[in-house]
N, C-alpha and C positions, 0 to 999 in steps of 0.2 A: 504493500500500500504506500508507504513512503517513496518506494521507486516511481511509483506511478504519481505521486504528486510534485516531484521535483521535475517530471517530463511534463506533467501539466504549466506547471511552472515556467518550462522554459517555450512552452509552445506560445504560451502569453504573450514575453518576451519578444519572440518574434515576431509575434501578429503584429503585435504593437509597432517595432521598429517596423514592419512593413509597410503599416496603416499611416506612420509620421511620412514615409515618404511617399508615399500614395497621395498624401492630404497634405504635402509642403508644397507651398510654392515653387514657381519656374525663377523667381529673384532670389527667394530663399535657396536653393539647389545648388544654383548661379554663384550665390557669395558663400558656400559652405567650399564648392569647388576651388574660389578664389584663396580662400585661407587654407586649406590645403595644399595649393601649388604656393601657399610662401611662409607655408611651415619645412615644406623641403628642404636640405642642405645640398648644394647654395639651393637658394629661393626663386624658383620659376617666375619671375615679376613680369613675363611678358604675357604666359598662360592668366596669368590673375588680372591682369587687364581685360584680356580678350572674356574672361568669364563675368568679369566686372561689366564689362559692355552689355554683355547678354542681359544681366540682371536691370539697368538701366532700362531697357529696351521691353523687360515685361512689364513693368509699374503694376502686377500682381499684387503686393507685398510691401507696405509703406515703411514699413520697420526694415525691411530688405534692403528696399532702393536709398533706403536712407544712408546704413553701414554700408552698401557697396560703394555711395558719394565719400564719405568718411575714408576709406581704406582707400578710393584713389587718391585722396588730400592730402594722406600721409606717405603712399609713392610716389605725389609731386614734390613733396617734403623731402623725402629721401634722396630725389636726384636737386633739387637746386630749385626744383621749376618755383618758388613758391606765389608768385604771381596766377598760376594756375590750382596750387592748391590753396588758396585763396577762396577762388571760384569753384570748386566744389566743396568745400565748407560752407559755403552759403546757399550753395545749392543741398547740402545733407540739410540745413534747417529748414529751405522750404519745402523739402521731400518729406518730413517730419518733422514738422516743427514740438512735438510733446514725445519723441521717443529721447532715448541717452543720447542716441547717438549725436542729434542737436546742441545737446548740451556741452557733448567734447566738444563739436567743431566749434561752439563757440568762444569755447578757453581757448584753442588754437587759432583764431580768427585773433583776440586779443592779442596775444603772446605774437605774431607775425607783423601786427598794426603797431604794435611799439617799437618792431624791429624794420619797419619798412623805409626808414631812409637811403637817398640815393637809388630809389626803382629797385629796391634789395642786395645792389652789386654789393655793398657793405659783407653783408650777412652771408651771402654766398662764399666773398672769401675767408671768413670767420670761420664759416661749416665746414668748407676745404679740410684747412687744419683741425681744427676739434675734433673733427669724426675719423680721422686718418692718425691712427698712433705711431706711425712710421712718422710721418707730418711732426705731428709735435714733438717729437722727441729730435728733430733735425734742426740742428741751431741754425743754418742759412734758411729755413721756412719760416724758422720763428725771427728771425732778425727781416725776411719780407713783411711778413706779417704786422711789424714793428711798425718798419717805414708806411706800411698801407694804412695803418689808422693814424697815422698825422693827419691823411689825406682824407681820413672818412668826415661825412658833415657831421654834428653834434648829435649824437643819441644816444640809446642804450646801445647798440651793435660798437661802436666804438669805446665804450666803457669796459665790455666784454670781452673784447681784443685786447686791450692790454691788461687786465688782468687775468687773460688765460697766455698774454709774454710774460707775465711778472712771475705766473707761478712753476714756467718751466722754465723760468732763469733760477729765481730760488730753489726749485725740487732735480729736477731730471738733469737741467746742465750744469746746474754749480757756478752761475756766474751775479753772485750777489749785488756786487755795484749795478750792474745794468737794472737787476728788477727793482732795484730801491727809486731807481728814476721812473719807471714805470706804475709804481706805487704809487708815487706823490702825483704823477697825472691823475690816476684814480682819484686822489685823495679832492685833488683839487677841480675833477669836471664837473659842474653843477648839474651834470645830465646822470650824475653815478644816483642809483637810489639808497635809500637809508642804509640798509644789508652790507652793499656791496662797500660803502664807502668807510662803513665800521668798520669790515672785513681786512680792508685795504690797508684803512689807518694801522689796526691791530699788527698786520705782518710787516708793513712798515717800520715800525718801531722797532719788532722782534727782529727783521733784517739787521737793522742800524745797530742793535746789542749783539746780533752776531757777530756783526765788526768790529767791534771791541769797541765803540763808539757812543760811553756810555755817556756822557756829557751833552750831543751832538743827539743820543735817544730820549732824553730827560727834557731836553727843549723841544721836541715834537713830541714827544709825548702832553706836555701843556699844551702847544700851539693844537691839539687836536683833540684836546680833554673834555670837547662836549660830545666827540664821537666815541668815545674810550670808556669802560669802564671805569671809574672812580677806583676800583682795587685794582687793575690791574697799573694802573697810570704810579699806586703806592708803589706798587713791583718795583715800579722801572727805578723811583727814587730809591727802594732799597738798595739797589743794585750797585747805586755810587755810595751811598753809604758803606757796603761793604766793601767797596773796591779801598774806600780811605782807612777800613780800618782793615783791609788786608794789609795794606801797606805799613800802617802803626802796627802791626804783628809781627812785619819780618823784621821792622827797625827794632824791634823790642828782643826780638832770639837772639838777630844778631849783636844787640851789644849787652846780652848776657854774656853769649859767647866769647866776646871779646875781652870784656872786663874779667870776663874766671880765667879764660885763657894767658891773659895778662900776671894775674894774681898770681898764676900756680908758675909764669915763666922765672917769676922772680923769687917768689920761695925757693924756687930749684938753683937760682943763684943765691941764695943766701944757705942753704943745705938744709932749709926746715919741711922741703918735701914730706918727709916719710913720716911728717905728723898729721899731712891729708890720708896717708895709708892707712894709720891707726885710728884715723876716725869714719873711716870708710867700710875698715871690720869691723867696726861697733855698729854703725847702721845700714848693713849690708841687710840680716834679718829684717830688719822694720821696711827698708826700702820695698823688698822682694814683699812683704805682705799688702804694703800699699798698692803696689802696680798690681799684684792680684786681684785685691780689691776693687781698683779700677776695673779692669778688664771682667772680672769674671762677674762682680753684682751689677757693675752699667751692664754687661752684653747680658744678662740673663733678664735683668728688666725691661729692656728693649725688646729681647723675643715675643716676651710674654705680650705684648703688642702687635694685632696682625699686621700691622703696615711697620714695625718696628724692625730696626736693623741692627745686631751686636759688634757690624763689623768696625766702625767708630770708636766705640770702647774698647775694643780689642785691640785697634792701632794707640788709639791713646795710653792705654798701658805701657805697651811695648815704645813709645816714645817718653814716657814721664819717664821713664828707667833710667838714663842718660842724661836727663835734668836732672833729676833728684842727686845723684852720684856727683856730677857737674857741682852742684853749688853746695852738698858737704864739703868739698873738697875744697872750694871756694872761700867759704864760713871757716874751714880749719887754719886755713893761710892768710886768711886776710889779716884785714886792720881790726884790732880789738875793739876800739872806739864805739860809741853808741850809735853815732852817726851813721859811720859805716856799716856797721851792724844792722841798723834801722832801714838803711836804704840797700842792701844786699838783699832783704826779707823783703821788701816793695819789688826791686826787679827781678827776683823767681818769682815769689808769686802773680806778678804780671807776666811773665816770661809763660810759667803753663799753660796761662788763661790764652794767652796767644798763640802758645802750640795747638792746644783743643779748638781752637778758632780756625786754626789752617787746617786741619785734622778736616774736618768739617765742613771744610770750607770745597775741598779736593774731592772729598769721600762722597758727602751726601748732604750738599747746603741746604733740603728740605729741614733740618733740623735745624737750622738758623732762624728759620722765619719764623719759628714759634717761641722766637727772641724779638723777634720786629729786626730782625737782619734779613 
């Protein structure tokens, strides 16, 4: 009995798809034909014309003739024609004006009517290159392409050209100065819409910080600050902040290093050397517990955090080990005085603070900013 109801089952089936094409339209037939022949690899685009025609030709099928206007729109789209896929997107709305398919053409009607400057020549050589990834990734296409939208007249089609040079100078070729200039065209064409001009301004900036050009990013970043996010515009200011106090970092190691180095030259001409030795075996154990400390309860707090990272702590350790040792040595040789005393304990422990800064700085500056660095 079961056998017999799953053959019942499927005779339904059948009837049924029989019945659909018994009782489908000759437009309907027509545009199922067509998307078949341009679902093929390649795409038979000249059979789905010629099926496309047919279905025109029955006006059977309002919803048919409408998507078969539609689907040519978009293979005049595909080759350039768009002056002609223009015209059958107007023509899919009065074939149908209450199916979908009225409703695409008339985002696409839109979306071409913004782009229609210059009888379309603009946009045509735009689609050239955008649609062709051999094209864009070819620096002599994208350096034509350049020089062609000097010449385009003001619209979006020109704003879109050079932000699709700007971002295969910055991405695919690696040649940053040129997109920084193509950038600030963006930045600057009052044809750019909101989106694009934010977009622009944003990798502008971020361009100019890739070239080390944080003074030169902090001034356009203000000159542009009603396009820019308010946090990201702090970014950029952190960014010279850190760069000055990387600088006060390494003047600080290095003239720890200089002054201990100093100190210990001259103890060794005076023969009191080997009383940094004996103060060195006295804090060799406390040294070796600190650095562990460092490393091993910062990196195990850090894990315990998903986004947290031990590797920080872990070099911090393995660098405090060489300070710490360094300014015993330091402390053992020097000047007894309070002064000196006083101001030896100021520059280690700014001396640290400044290793862990460059530590930090190299490793993983995410963790600076939750300093306001």
């Amino acid at each position: 009995m079961r056998r017999v109801g799953w053959a019942l089952l499927a005779l339904a089936v059948v009837l049924l798809a029989l019945a659909r094409d018994a009782w489908a339209s000759e437009a309907r037939r027509a545009v199922e034909e067509a998307n078949a022949a341009l679902s093929q690899v390649p795409a038979d685009r000249g059979a789905a014309r010629a099926t496309l025609a047919h279905a025109l030709a029955a006006h059977d099928d309002v919803d048919a003739v409408a998507e078969a206007q539609f689907i040519l729109g978009r293979l005049d789209e595909d080759d350039s024609a768009f002056p002609s896929a223009m015209t059958h997107y107007r023509e899919t709305i009065d074939a149908g004006p209450n199916t979908r398919w009225a409703q695409r053409a008339s985002d696409r009607i839109d979306w071409l009517r913004a782009r229609s400057e210059g009888d379309f020549m603009p946009l045509v050589s735009l689609e050239r290159v955008r649609r062709d990834p051999a094209l864009a990734s070819d620096p002599a296409a994208i350096e034509a392409l350049s020089r062609d939208a000097e010449a385009f007249p003001p619209g979006q089609v020109r704003v879109e050209a050079r932000m699709l040079v700007a971002e295969a100078w910055l991405g695919r070729l690696h040649r940053p100065p040129e997109a920084i200039v193509e950038l600030r065209r963006v930045c600057d064409d009052p044809r750019a819409d909101a989106l694009t001009s934010r977009l622009a301004a944003r990798e502008l900036v971020d361009a100019i910080v890739a070239d080390g050009r944080l003074d030169d990013a902090v001034t356009e970043a203000h000159q542009r600050s009603n396009r820019l996010d308010p946090r990201f515009v702090r970014q950029v200011e952190r960014l010279v902040r850190r760069r000055a106090l990387r600088r006060a970092a390494l003047v600080d190691v290095a003239l720890f290093v200089a002054l201990a180095a100093a100190s210990l030259v001259r103890a060794r001409r005076r023969g009191t050397l080997a009383e940094a030795g004996r103060s060195l075996k006295k804090l060799a154990p406390l040294a070796i517990l600190f650095v562990l400390y460092v490393a091993g309860i910062g990196g195990m707090l850090a894990s315990n955090y998903e986004s947290g990272n031990s590797t920080p702590f872990l070099l911090l350790g393995v660098a405090a080990l060489p300070l710490v040792i360094a300014a015993r040595a330091w402390g053992a040789v020097g000047s007894p005085r309070a002064t000196a005393r006083i101001g030896r304990a100021l520059l280690c422990g700014t001396t640290m603070v400044a290793a862990a800064f460059l530590l930090l700085d190299v490793v993983n500056p995410a963790y600076l900013e939750g300093f306001g660095l």
